[in-house]
PDB file of N, CA, C and O in Angstrom:
ATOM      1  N   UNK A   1     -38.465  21.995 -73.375  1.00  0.00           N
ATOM      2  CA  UNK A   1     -37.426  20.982 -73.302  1.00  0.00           C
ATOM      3  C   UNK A   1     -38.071  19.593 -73.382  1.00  0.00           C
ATOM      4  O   UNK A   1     -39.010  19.195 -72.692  1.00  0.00           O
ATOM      5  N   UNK A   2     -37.485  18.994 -74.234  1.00  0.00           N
ATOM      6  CA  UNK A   2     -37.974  17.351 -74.536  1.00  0.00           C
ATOM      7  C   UNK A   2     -37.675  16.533 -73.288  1.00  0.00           C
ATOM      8  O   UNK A   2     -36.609  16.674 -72.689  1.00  0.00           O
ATOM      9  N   UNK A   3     -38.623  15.670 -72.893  1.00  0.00           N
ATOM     10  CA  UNK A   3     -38.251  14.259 -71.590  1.00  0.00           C
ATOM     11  C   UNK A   3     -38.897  13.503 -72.060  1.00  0.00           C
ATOM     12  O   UNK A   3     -40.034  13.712 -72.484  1.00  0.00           O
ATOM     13  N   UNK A   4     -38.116  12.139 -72.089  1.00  0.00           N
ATOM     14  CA  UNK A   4     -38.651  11.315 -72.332  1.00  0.00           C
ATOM     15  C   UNK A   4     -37.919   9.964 -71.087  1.00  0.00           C
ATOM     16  O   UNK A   4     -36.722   9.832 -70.830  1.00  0.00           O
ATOM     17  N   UNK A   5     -39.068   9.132 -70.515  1.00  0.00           N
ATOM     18  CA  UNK A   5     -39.173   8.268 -70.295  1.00  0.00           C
ATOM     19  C   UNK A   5     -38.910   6.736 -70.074  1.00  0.00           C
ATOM     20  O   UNK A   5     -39.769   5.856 -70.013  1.00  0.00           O
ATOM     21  N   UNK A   6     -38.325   6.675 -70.028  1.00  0.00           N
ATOM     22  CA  UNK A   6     -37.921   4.891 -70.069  1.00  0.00           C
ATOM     23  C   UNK A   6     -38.692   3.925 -69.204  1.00  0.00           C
ATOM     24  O   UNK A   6     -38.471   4.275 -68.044  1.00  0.00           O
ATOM     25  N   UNK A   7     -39.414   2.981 -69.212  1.00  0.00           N
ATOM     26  CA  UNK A   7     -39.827   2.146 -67.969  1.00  0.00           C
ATOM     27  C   UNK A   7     -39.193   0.819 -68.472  1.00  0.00           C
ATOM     28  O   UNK A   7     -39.315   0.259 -69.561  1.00  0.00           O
ATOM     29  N   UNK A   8     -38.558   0.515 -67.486  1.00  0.00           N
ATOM     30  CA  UNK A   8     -37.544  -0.751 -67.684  1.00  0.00           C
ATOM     31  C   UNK A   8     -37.678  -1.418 -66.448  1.00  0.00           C
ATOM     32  O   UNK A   8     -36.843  -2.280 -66.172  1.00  0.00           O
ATOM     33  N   UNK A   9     -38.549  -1.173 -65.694  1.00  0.00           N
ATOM     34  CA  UNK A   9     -39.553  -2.399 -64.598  1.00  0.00           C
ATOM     35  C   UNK A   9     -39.576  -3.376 -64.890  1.00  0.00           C
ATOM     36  O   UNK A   9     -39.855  -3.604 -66.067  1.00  0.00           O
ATOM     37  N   UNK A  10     -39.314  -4.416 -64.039  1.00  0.00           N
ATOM     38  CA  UNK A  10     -39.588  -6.084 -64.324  1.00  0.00           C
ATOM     39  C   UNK A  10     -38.085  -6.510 -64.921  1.00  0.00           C
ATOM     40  O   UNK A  10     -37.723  -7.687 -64.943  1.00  0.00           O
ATOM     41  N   UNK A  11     -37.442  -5.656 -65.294  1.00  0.00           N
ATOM     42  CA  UNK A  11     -36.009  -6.473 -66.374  1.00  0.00           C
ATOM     43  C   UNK A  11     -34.795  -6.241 -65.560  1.00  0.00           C
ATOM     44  O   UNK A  11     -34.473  -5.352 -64.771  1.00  0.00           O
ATOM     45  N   UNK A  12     -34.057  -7.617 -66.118  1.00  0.00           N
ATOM     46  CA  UNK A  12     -32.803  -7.655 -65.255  1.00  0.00           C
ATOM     47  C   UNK A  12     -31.623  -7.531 -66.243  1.00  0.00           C
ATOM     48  O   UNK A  12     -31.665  -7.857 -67.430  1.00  0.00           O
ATOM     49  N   UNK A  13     -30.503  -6.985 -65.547  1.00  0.00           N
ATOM     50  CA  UNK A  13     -28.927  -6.568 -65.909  1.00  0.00           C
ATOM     51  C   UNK A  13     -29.228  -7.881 -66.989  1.00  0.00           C
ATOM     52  O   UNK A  13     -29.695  -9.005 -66.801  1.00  0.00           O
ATOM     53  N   UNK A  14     -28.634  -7.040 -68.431  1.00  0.00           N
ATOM     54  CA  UNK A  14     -28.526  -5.823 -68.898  1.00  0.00           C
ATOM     55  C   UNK A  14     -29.507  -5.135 -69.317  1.00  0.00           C
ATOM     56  O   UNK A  14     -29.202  -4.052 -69.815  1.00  0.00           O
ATOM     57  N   UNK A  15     -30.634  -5.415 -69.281  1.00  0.00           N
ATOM     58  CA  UNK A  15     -31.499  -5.209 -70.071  1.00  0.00           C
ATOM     59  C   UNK A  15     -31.930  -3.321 -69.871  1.00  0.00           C
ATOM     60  O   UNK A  15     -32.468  -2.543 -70.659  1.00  0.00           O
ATOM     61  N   UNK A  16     -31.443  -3.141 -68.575  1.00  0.00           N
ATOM     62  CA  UNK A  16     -32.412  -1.395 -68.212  1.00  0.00           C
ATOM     63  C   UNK A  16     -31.511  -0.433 -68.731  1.00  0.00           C
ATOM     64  O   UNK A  16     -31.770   0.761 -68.877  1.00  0.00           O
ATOM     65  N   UNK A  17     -29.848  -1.307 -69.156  1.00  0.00           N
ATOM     66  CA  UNK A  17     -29.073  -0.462 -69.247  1.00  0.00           C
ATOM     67  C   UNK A  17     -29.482  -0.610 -71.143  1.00  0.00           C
ATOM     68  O   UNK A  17     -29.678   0.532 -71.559  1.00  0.00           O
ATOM     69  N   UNK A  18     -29.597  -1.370 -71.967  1.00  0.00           N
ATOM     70  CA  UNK A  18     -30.094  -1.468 -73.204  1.00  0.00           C
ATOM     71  C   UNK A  18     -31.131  -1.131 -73.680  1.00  0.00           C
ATOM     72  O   UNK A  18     -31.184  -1.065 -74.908  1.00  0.00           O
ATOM     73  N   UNK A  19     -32.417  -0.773 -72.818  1.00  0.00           N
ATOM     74  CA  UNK A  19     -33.286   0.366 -73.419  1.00  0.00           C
ATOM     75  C   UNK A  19     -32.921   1.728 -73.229  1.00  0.00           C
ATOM     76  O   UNK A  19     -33.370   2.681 -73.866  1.00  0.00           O
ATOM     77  N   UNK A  20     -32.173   1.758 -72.416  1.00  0.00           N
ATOM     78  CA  UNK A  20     -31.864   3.233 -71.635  1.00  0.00           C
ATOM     79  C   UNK A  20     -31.077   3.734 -73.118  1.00  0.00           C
ATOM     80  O   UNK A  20     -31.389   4.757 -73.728  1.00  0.00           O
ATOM     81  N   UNK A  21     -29.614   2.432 -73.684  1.00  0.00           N
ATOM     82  CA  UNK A  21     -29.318   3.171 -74.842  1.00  0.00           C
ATOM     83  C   UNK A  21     -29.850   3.252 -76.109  1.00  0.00           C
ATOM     84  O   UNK A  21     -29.367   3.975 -76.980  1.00  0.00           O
ATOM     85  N   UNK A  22     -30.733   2.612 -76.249  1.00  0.00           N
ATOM     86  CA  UNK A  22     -32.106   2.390 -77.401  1.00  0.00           C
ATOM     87  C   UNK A  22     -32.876   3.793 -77.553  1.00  0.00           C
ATOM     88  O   UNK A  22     -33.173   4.448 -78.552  1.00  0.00           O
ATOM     89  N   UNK A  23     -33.074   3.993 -76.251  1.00  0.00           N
ATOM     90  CA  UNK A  23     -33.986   5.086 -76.081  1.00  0.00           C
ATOM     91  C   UNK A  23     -32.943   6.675 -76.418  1.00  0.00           C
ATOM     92  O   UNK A  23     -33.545   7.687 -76.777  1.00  0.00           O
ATOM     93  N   UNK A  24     -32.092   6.689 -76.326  1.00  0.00           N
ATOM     94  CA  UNK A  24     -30.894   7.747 -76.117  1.00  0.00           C
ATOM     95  C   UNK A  24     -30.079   7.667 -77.690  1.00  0.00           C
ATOM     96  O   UNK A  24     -29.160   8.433 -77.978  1.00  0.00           O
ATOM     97  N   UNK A  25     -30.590   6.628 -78.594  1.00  0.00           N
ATOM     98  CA  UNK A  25     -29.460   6.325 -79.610  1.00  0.00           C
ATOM     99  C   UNK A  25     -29.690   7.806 -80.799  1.00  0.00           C
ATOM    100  O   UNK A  25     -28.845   8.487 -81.380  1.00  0.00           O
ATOM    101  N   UNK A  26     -31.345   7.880 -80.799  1.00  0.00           N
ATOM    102  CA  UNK A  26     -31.410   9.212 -82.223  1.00  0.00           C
ATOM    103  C   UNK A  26     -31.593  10.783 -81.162  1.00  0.00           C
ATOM    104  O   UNK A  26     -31.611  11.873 -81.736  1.00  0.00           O
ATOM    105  N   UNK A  27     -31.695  10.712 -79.869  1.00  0.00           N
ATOM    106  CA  UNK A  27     -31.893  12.163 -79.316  1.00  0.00           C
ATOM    107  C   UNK A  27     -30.879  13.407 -79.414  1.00  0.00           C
ATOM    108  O   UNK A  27     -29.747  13.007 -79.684  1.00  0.00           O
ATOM    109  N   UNK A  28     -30.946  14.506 -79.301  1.00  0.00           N
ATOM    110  CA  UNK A  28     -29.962  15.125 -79.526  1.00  0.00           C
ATOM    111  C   UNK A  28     -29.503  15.497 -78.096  1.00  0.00           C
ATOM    112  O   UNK A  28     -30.136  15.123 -77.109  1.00  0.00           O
ATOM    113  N   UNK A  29     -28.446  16.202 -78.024  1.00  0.00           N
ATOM    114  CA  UNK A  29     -28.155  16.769 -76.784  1.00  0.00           C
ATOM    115  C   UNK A  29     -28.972  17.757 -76.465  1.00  0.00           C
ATOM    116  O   UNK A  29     -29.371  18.699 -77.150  1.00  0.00           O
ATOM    117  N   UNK A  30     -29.317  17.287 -74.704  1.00  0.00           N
ATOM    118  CA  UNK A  30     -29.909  18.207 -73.871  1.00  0.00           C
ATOM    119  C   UNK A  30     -31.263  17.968 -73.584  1.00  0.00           C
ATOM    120  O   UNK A  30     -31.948  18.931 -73.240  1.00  0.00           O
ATOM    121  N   UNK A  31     -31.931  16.492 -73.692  1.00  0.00           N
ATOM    122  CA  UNK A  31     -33.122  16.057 -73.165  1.00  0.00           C
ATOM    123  C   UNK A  31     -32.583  15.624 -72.154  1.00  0.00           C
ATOM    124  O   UNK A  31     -31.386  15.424 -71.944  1.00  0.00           O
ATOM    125  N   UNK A  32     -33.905  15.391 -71.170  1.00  0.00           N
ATOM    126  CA  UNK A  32     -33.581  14.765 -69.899  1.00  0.00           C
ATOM    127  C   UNK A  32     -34.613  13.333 -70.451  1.00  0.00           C
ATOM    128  O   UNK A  32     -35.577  13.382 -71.216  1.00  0.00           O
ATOM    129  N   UNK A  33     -34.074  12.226 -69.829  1.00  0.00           N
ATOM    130  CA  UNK A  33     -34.341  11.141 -69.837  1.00  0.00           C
ATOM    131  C   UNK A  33     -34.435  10.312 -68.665  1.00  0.00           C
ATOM    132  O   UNK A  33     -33.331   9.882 -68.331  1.00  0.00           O
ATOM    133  N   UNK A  34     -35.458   9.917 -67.873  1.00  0.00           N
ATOM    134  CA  UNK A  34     -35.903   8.959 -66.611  1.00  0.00           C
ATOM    135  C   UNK A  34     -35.996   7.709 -66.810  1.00  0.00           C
ATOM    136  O   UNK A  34     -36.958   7.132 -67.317  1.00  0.00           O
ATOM    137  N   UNK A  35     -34.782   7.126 -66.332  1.00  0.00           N
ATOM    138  CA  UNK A  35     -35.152   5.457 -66.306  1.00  0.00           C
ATOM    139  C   UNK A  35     -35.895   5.095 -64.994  1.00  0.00           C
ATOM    140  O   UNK A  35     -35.544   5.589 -63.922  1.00  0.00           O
ATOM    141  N   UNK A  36     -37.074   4.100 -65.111  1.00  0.00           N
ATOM    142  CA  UNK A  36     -37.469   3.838 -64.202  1.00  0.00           C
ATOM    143  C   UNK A  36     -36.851   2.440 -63.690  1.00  0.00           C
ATOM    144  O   UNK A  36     -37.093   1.717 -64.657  1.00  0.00           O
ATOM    145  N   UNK A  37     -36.371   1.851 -62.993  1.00  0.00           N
ATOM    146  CA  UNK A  37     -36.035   0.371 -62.874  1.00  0.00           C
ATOM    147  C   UNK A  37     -36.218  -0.510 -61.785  1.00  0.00           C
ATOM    148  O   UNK A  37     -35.771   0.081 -60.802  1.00  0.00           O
ATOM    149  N   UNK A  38     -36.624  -1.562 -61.473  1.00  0.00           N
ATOM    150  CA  UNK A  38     -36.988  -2.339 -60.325  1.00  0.00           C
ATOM    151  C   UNK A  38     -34.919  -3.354 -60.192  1.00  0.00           C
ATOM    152  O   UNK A  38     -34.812  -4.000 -59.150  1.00  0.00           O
ATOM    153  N   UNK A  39     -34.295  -3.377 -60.648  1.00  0.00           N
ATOM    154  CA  UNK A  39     -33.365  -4.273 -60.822  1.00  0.00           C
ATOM    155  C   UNK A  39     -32.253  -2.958 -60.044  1.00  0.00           C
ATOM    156  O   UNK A  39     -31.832  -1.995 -60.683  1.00  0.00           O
ATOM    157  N   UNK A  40     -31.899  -3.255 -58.364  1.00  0.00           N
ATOM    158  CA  UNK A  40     -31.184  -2.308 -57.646  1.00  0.00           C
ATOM    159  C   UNK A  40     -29.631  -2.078 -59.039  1.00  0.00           C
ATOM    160  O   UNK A  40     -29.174  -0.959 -59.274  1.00  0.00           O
ATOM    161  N   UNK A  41     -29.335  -2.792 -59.430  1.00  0.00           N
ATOM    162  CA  UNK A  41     -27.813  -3.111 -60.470  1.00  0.00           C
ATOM    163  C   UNK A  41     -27.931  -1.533 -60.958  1.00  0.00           C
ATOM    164  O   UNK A  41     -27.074  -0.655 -60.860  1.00  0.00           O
ATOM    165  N   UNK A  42     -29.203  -1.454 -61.489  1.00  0.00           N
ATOM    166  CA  UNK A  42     -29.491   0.052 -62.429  1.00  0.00           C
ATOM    167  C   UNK A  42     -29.019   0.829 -61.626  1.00  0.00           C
ATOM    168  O   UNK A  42     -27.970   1.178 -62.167  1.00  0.00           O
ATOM    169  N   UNK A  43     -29.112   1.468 -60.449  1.00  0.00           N
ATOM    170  CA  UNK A  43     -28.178   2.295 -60.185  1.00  0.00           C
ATOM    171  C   UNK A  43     -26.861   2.869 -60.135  1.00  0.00           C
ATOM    172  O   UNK A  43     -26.420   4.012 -60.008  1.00  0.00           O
ATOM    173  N   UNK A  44     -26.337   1.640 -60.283  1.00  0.00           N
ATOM    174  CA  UNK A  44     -24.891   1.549 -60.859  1.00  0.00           C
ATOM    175  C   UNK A  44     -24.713   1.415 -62.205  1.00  0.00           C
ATOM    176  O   UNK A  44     -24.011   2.265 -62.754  1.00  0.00           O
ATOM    177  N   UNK A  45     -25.159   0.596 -62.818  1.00  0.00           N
ATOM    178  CA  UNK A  45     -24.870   0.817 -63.904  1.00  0.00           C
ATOM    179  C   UNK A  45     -25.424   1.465 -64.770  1.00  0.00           C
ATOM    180  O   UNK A  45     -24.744   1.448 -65.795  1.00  0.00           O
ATOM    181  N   UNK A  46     -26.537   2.164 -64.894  1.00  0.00           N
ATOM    182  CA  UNK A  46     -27.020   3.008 -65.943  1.00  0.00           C
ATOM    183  C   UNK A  46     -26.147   4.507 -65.790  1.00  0.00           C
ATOM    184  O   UNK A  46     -25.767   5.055 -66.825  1.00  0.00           O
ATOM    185  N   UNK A  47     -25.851   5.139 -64.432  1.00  0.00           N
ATOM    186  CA  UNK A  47     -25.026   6.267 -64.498  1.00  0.00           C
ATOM    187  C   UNK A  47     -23.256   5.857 -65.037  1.00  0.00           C
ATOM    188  O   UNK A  47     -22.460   6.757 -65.305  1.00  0.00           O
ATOM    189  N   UNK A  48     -22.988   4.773 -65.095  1.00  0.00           N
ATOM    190  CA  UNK A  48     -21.512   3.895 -65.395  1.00  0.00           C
ATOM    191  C   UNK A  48     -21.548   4.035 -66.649  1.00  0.00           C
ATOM    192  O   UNK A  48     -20.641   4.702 -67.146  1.00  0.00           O
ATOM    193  N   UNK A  49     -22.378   3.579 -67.359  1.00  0.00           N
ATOM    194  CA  UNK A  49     -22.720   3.154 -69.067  1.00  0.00           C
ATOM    195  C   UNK A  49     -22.824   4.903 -69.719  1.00  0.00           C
ATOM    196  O   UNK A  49     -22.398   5.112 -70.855  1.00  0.00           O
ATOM    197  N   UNK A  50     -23.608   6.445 -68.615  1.00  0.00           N
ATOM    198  CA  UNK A  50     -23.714   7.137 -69.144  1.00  0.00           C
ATOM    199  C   UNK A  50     -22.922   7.958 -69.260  1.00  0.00           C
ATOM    200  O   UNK A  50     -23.066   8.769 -70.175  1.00  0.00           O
ATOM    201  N   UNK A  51     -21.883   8.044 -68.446  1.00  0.00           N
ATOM    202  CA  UNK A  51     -20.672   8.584 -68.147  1.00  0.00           C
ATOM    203  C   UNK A  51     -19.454   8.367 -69.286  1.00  0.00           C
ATOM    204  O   UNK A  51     -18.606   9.100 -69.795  1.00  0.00           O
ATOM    205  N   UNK A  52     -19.825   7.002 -69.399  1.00  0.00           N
ATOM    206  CA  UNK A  52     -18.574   7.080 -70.534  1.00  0.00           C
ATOM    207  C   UNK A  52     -18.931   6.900 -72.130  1.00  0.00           C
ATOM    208  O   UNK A  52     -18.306   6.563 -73.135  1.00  0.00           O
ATOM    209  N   UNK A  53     -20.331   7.323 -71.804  1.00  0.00           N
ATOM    210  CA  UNK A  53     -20.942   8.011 -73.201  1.00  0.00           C
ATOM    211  C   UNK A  53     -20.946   9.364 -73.144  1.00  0.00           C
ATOM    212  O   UNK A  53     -20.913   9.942 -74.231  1.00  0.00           O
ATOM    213  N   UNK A  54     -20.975   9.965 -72.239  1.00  0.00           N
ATOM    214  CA  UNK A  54     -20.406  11.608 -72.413  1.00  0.00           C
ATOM    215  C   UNK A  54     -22.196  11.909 -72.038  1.00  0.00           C
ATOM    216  O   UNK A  54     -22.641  13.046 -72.189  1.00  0.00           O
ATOM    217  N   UNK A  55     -22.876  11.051 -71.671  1.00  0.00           N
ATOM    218  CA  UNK A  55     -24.696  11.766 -70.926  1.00  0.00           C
ATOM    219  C   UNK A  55     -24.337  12.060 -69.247  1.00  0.00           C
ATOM    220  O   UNK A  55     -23.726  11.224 -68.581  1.00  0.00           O
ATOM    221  N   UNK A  56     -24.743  13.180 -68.763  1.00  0.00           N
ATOM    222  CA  UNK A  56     -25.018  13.990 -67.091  1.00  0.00           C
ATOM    223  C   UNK A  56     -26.033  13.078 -67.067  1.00  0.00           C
ATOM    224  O   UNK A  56     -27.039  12.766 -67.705  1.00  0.00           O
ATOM    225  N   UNK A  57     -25.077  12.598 -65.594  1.00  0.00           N
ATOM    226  CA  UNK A  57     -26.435  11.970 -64.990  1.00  0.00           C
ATOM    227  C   UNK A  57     -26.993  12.804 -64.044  1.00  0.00           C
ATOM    228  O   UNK A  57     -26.235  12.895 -63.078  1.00  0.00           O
ATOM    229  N   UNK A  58     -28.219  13.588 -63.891  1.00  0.00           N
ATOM    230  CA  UNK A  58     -28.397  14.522 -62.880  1.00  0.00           C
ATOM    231  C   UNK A  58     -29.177  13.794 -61.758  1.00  0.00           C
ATOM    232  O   UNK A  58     -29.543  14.693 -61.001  1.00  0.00           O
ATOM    233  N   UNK A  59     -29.471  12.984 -61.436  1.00  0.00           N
ATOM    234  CA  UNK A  59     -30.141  12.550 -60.461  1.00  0.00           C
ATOM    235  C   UNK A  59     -30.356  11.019 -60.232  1.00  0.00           C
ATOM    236  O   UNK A  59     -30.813  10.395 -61.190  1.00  0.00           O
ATOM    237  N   UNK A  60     -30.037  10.222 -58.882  1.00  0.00           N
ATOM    238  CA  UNK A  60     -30.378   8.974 -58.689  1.00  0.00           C
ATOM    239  C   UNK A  60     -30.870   8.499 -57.324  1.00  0.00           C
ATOM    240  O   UNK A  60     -30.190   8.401 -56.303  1.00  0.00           O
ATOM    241  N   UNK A  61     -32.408   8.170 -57.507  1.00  0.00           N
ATOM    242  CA  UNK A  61     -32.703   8.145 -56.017  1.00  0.00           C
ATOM    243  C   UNK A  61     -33.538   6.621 -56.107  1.00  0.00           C
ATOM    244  O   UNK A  61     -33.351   5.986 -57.145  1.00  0.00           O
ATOM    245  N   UNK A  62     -34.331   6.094 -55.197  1.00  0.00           N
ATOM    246  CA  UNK A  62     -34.932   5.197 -54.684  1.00  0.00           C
ATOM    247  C   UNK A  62     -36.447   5.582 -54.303  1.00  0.00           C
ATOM    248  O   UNK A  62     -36.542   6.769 -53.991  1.00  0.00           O
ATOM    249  N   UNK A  63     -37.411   5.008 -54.265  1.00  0.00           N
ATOM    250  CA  UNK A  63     -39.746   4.818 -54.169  1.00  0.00           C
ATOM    251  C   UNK A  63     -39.373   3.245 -54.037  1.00  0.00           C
ATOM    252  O   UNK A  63     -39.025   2.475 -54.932  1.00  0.00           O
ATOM    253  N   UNK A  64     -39.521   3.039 -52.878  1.00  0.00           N
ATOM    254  CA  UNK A  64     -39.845   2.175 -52.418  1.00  0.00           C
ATOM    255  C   UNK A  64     -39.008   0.602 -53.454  1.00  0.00           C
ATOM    256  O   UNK A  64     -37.952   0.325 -52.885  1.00  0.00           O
ATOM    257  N   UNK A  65     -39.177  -0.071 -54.333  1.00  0.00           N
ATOM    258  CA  UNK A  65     -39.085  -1.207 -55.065  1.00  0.00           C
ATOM    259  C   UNK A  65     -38.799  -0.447 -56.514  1.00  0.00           C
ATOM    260  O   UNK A  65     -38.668  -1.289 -57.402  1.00  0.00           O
ATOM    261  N   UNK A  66     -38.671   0.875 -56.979  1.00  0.00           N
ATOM    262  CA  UNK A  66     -38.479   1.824 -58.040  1.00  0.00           C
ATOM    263  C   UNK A  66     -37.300   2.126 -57.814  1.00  0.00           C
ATOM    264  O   UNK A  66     -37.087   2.305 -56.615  1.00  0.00           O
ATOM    265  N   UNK A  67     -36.171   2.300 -58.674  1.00  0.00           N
ATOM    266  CA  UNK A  67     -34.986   2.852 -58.985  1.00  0.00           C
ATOM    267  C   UNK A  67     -35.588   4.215 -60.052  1.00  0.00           C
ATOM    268  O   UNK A  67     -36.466   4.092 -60.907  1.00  0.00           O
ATOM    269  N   UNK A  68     -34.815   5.525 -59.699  1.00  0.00           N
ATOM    270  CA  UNK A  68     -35.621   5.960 -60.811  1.00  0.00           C
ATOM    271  C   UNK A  68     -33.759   7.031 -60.774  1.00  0.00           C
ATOM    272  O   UNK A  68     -33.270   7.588 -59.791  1.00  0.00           O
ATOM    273  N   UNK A  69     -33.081   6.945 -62.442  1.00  0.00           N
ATOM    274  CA  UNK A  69     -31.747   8.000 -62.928  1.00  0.00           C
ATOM    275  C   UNK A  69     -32.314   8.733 -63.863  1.00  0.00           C
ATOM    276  O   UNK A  69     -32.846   8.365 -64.910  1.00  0.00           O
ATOM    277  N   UNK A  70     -32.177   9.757 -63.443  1.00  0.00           N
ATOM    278  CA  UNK A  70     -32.257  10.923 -64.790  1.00  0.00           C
ATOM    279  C   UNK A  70     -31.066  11.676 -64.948  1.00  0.00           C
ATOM    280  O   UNK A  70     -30.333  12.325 -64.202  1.00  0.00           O
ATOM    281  N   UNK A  71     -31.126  11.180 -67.005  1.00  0.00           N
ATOM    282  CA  UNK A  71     -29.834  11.822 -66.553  1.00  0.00           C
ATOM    283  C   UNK A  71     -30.310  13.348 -68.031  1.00  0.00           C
ATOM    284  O   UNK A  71     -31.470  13.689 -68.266  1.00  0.00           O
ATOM    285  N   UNK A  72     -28.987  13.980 -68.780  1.00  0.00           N
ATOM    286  CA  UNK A  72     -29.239  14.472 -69.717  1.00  0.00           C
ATOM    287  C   UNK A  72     -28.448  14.486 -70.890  1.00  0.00           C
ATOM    288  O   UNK A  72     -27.303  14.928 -70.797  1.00  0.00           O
ATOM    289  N   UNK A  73     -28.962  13.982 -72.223  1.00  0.00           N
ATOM    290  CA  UNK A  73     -28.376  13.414 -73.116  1.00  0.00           C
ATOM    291  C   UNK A  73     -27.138  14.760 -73.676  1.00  0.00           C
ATOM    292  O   UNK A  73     -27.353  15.950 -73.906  1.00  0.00           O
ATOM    293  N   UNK A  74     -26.099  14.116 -73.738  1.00  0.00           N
ATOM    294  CA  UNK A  74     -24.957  14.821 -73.961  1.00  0.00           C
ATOM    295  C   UNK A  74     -24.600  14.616 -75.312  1.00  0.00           C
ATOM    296  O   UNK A  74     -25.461  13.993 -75.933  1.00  0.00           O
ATOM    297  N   UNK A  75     -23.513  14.973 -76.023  1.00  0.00           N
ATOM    298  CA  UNK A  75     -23.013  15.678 -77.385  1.00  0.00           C
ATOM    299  C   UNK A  75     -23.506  17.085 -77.876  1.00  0.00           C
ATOM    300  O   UNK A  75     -24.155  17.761 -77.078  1.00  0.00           O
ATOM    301  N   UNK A  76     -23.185  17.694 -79.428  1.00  0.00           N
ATOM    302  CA  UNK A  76     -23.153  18.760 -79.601  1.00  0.00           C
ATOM    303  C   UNK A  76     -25.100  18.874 -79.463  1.00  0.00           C
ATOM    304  O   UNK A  76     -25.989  18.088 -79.792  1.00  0.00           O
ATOM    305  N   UNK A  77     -25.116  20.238 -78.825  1.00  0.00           N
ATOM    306  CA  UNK A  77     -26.855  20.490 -78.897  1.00  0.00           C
ATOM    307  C   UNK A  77     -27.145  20.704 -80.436  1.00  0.00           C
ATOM    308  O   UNK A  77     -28.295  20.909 -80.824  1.00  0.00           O
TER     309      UNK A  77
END
């Protein structure tokens, strides 16, 4: 199974939510994808933005000054 990565550290709204869809624009369904983000906003909004793109967000937790969502890219596999 493909994962790929995002580090979007250091950047502020919008920016973690605009690599996140940069990074997600040619994948197919069913990678998992980790945004990493220092900007607390990303928690809200990167699972907000993925939801009504039709991507599972499977996970959103907090490391200290790290935001880290993984979610998994959705449409036909």
């Amino acid at each position: 199974m493909q994962t790929v990565t995002v580090d979007a550290r250091r950047l502020l709204c919008p920016l973690p939510v605009i690599r996140v869809q940069q990074a997600l624009e040619n994948l197919p369904a069913g990678v998992t994808v980790t945004a990493i983000c220092t900007d607390p906003g990303a928690l809200h909004d990167i699972p907000a933005w993925a939801r009504i793109h039709g991507h599972r967000v499977l996970e959103t937790h907090s490391e200290g000054r790290e935001h880290i969502i993984t979610l998994q890219t959705g449409g036909v596999p």
